[in-house]
C-alpha positions as CSV (number, residue, x, y, z in Angstrom):
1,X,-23.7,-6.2,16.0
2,X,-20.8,-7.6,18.1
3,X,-17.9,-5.4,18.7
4,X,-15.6,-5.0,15.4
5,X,-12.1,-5.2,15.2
6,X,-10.4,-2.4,13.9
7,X,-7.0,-2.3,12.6
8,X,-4.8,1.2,12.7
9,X,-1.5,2.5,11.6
10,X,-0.4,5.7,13.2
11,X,3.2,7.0,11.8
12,X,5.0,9.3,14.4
13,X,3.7,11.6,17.7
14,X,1.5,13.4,16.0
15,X,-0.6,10.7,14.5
16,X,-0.1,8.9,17.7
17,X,-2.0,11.9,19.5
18,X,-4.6,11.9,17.0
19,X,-5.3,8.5,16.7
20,X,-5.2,7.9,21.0
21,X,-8.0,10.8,20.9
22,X,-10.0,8.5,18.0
23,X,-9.6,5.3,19.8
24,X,-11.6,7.4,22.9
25,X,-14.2,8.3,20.4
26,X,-14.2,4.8,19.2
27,X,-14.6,2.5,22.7
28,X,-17.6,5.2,23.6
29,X,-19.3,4.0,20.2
30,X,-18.5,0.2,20.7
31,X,-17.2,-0.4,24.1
32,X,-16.0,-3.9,23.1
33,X,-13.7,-3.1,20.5
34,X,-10.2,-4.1,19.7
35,X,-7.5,-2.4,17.9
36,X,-4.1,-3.5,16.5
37,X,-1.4,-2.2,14.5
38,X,1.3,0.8,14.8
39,X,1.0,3.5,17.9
40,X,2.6,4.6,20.2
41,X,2.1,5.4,23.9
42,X,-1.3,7.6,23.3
43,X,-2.7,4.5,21.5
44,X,-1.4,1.7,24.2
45,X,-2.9,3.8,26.8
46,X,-6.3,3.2,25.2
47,X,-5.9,-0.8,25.4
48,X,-4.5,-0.4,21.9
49,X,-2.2,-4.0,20.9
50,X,0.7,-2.5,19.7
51,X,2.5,-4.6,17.1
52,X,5.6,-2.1,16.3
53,X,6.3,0.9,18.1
54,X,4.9,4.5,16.2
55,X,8.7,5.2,16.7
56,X,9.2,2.9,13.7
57,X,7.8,5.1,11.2
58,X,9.2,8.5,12.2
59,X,11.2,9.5,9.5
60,X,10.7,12.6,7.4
61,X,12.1,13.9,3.9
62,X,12.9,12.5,0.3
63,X,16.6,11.4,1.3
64,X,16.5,10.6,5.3
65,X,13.8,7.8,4.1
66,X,16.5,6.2,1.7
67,X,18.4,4.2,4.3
68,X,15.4,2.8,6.7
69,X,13.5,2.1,3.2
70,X,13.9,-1.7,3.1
71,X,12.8,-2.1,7.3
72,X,9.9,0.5,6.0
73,X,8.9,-2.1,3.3
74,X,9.3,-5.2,5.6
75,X,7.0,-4.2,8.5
76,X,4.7,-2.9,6.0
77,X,4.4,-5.9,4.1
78,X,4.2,-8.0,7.7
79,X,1.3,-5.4,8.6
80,X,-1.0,-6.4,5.7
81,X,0.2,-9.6,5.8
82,X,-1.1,-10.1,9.7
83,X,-4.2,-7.9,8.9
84,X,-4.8,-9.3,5.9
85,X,-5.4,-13.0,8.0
86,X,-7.2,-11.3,11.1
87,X,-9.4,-9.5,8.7
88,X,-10.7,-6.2,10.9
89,X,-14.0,-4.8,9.7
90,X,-12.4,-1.5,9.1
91,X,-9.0,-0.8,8.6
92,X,-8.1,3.2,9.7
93,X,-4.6,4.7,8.5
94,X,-4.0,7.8,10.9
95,X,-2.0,10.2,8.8
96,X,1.8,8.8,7.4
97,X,0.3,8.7,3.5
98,X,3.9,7.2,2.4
99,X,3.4,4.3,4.6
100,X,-0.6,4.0,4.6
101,X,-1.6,4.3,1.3
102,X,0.1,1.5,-0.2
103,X,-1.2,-0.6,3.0
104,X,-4.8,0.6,2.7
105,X,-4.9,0.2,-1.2
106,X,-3.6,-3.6,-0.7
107,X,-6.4,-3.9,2.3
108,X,-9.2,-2.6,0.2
109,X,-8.3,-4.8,-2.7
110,X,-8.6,-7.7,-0.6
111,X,-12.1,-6.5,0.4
112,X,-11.4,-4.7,3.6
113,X,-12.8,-1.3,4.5
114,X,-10.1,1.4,4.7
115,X,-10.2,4.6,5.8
116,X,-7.9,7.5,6.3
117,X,-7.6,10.2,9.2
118,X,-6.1,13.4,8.2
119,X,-6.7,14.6,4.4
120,X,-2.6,14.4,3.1
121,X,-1.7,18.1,2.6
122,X,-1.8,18.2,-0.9
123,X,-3.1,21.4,-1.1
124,X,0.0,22.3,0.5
125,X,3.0,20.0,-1.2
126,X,2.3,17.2,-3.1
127,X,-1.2,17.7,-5.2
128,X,-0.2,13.5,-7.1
129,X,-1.3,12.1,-3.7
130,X,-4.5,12.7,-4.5
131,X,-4.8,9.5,-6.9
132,X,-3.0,7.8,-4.1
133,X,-5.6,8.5,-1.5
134,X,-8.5,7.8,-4.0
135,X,-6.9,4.2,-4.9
136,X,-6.5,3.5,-1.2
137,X,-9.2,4.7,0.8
138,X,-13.1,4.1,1.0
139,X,-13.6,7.4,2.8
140,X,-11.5,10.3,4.7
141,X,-11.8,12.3,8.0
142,X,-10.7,16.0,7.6
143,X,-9.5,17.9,10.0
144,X,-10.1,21.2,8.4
145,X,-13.1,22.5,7.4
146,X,-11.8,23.6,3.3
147,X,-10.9,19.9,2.7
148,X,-13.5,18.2,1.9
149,X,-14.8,20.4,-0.7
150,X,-11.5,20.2,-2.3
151,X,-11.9,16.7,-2.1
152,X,-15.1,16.0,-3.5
153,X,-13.6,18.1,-6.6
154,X,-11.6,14.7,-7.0
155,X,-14.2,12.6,-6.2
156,X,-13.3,11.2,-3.1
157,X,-16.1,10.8,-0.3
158,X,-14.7,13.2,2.9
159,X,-16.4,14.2,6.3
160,X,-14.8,17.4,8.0
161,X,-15.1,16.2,11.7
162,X,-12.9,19.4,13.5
163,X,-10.0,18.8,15.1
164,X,-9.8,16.6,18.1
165,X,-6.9,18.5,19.9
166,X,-9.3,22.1,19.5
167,X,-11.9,19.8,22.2
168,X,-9.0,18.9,24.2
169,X,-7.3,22.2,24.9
170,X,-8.9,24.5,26.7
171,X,-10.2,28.1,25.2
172,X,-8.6,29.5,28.0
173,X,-5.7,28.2,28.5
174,X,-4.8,28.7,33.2
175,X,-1.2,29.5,32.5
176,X,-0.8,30.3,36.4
177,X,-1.8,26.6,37.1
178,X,0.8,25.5,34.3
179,X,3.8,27.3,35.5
180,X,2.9,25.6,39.0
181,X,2.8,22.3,38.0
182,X,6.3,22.8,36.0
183,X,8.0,24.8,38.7
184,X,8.5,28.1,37.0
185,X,7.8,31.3,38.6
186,X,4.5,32.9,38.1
187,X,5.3,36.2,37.3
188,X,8.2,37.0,34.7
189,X,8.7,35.7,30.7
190,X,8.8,32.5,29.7
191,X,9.4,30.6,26.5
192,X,8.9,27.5,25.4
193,X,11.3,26.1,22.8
194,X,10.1,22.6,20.9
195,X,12.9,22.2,18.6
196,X,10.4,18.7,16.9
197,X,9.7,15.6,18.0
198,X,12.0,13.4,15.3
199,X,15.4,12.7,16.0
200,X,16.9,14.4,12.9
201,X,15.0,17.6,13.6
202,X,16.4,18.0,17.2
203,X,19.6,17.4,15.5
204,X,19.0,20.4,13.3
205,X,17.4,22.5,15.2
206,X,17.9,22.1,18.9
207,X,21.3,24.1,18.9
208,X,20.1,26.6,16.7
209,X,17.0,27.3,19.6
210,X,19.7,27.0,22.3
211,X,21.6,29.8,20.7
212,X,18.9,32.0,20.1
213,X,17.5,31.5,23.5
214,X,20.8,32.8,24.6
215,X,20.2,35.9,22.5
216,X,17.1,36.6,24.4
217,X,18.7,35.8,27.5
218,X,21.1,38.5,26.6
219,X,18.5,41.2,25.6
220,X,16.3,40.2,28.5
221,X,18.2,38.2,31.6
222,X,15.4,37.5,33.8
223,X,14.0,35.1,30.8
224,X,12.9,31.3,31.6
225,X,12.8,28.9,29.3
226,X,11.2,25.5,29.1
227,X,11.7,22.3,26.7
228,X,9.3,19.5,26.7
229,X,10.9,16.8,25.3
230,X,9.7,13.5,23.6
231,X,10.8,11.3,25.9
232,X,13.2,8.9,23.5
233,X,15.0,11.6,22.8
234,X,15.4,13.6,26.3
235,X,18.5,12.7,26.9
236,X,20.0,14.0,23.7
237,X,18.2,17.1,24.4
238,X,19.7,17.7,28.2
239,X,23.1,17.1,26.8
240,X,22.4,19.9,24.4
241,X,21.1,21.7,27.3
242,X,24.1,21.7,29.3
243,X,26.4,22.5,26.4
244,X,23.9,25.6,25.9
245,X,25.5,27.7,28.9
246,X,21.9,28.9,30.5
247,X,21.8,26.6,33.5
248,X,19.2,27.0,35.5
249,X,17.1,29.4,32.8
250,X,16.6,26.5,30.4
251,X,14.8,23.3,32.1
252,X,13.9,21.0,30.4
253,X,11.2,18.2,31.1
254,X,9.9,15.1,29.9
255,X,6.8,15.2,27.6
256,X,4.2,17.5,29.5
257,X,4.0,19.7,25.9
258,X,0.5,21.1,26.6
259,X,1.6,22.3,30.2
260,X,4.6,24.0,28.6
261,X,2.5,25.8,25.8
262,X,0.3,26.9,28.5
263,X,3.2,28.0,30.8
264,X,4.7,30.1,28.2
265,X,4.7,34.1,26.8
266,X,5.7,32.6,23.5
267,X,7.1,29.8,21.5
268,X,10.2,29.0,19.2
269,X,8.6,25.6,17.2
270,X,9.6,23.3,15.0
271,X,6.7,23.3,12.6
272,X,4.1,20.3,12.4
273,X,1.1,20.0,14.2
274,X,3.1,21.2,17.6
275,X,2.5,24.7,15.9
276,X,-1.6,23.9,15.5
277,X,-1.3,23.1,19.4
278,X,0.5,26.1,20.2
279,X,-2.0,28.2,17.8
280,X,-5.2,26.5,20.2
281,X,-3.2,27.4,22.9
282,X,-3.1,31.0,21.8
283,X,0.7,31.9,21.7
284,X,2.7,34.0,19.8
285,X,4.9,31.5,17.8
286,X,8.0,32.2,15.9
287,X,8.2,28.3,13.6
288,X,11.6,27.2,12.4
289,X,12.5,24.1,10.3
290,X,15.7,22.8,8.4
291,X,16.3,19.5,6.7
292,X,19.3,18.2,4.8
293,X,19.8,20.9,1.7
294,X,18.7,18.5,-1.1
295,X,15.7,17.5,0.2
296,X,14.8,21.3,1.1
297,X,15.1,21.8,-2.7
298,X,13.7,18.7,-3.3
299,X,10.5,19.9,-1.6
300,X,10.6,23.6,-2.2
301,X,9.8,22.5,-5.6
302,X,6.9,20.9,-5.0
303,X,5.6,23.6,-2.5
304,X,2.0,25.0,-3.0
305,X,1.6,27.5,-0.7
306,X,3.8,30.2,0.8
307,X,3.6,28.9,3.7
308,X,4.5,25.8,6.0
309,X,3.1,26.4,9.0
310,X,-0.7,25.5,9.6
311,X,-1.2,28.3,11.9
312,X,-0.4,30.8,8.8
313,X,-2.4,28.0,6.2
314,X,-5.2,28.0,8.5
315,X,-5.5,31.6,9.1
316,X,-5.3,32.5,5.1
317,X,-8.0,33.6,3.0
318,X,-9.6,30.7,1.5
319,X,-8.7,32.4,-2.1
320,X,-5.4,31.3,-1.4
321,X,-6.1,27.2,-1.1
322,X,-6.9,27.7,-4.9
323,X,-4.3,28.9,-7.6
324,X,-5.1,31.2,-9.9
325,X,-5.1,30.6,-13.4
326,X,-2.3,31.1,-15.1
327,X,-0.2,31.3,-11.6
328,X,2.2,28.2,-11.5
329,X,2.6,26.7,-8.3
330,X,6.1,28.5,-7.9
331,X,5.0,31.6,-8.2
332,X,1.8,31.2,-6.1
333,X,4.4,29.9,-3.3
334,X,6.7,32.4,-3.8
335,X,4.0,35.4,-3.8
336,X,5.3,38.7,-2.0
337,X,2.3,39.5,-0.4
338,X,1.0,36.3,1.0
339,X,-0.2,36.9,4.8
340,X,1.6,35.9,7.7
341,X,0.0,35.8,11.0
342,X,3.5,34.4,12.5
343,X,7.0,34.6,11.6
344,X,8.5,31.6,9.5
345,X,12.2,31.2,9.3
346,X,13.5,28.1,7.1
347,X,16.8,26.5,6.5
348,X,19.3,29.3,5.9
349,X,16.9,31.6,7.2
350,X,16.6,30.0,10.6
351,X,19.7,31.9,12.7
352,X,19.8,32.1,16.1
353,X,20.0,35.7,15.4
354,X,16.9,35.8,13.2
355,X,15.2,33.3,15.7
356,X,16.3,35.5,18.3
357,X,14.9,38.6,17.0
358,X,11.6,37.2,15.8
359,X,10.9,36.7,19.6
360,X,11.7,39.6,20.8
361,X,9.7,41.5,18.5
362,X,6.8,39.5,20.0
363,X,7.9,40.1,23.4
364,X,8.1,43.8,22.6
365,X,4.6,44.4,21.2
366,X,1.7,43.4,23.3
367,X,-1.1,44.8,20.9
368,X,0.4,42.0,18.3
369,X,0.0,39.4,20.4
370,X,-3.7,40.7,21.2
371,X,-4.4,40.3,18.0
372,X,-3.0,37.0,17.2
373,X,-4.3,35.7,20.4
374,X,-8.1,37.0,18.9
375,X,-7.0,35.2,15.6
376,X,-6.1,32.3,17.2
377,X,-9.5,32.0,19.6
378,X,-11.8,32.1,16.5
379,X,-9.6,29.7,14.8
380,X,-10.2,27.5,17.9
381,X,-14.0,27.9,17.5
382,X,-13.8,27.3,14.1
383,X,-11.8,23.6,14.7
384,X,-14.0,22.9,17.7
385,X,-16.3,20.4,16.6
386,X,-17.6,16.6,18.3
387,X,-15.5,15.2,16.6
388,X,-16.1,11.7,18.3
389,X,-19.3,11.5,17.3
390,X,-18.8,13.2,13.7
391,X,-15.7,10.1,13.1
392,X,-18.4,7.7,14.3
393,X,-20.8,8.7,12.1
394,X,-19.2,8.7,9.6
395,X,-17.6,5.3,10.1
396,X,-21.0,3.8,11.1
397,X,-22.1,4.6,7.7
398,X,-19.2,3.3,6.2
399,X,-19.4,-0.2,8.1
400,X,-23.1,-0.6,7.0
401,X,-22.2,-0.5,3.3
């Protein structure tokens, strides 16, 4: 068989990440191959023809969407348009369901193969997508181990192939060799803060993290902090940095995430997959998010779980992925005792005081942060799969149909 084409669609850093560490997986399998589409720098690094920027797509929430809606709908339609005339053997959408789906379900009308990376969380949010991802895609890669079982309930064909990022970060983390290569001291506390990698969640949060990182400062002066930044938005981060009054204690750098997970004591995070990454790279987390107040209600609504961070989903008892009967998703969401192995502190919630004192009651108990840190190791084994040659497989298969 001569090398196949392959188009792919990833829809912000994350999926960038993801899809960079397919693409590896991919060139071992075919060594010829070509790839086109959406990425970003992870991707292009690969030999991966860029046709927009992932930057494109990087827009979260029911009302922020509204006023990039019509570009959304343009470069979507140009996508399948281009694809649609190339005509790739296999067309992969890597996460960004909004954008994806319709794309894919177009593509595999039209008789090309579709597939799509990372099962949507609709156990989590938004359980309709389901009918979406069936219409749309031929087969699915899950990251998690529960998903395919809850997808096959649906009907739709799923291959749990571990997380790629769990084979990438190390199960023992050298955070000495870290703080070297960021120029931080080797003994003494440091934090990291990722305050998101989307411009309107720096916007909310990266003031708030500021101000709680001052709060530590206060309770604990010799404290260093460090902020990896996303490099198109650095600058609006450093100018946040200077108005923060920490000087030399806050530093912030460009990208170099991983190094600053494995530098730190502990983490203040914007929750997404950063918070998996910090959870493989065994840290104490405190996760924070905000969003515009009608789209928080918006969403609360449609929230399944009682949790949003994947380090807490992840760590639940699988009793909890399925509702009861008789329990409305409200009330399973809203559940007094559901089990939190880190702190979450949403929208009103998220203080600089509460963030604040969330990490300094993580600072203050070591055995806690044993335990998570034992959590989070057989987590890590649990995600750790080969996952290139599990996604090959699988998409092997699907090519010889």
């Amino acid at each position: 068989m001569k090398a196949p084409r392959f188009g792919l669609v990833a829809g912000e850093a994350s999926g960038d990440l993801l899809a960079g560490l397919l693409l590896d997986g991919l060139r071992a399998r075919w060594p010829g191959l070509a790839a086109a589409g959406i990425g970003g720098a992870q991707m292009a690094a690969r030999g991966f023809d860029a046709w927009w920027p992932v930057e494109k797509l990087s827009v979260r929430g029911y009302l922020e969407v509204l006023p990039r809606l019509p570009e959304l709908l343009r470069i979507r339609r140009q996508v399948a348009e281009r694809l649609l005339a190339e005509r790739p053997e296999l067309f992969i959408g890597v996460d960004a369901p909004d954008f994806n789906f319709g794309l894919e379900a177009r593509l595999k009308d039209a008789g090309i193969k579709t597939l799509h990376f990372v099962s949507p969380s609709f156990w989590a949010w938004r359980p309709e997508k389901l009918l979406r991802l069936k219409a749309a895609a031929d087969h699915v890669l899950c990251l998690f181990p529960f998903e395919p079982g809850l997808l096959a309930e649906h009907g739709i064909d799923a291959t749990y192939v571990g997380h790629p990022l769990a084979s990438v970060i190390p199960m023992r983390p050298d955070r000495a060799a870290a703080r070297r290569l960021l120029g931080l001291p080797e003994d003494g506390t440091v934090i990291a803060l990722l305050p998101g990698s989307r411009a309107a969640e720096v916007e909310r949060l990266v003031s708030r993290f500021f101000s709680a990182a001052a709060h530590v400062a206060s309770a604990q002066p010799a404290t260093q902090f460090i902020v990896p930044a996303v490099p198109h938005l650095q600058s609006r981060i450093e100018a946040a940095a200077r108005a923060s009054g920490l000087g030399e204690r806050l530093k912030v750098v460009a990208g170099q995430s991983h190094a600053a997970l494995a530098a730190c004591d502990a983490t203040l995070i914007a929750s997404g997959t950063a918070t998996l990454e910090a959870a493989l790279f065994k840290r104490p987390m405190v996760i924070a998010y905000a969003m515009p107040g009608l789209s928080y209600r918006l969403m609360r609504r449609r929230r399944q779980l009682p949790w949003i961070g994947l380090p807490n989903v992840l760590c639940a008892p699988r009793a909890w992925l399925h509702r009861p009967a008789g329990v409305t998703a409200h009330q399973h969401a809203d559940a007094p005792d559901a089990p939190f192995v880190v702190p979450e502190l949403v929208q009103d919630a998220a203080t600089p005081e509460a963030l604040a004192r969330a990490l300094l009651d993580w600072l203050d108990a070591p055995e806690r942060i044993a335990a998570v840190q034992q959590r989070f190791t057989a987590l890590h084994d649990e995600l750790q799969r080969d996952t290139a040659r599990l996604a090959t497989d699988a998409i092997d298969t699907l090519l010889a149909r």
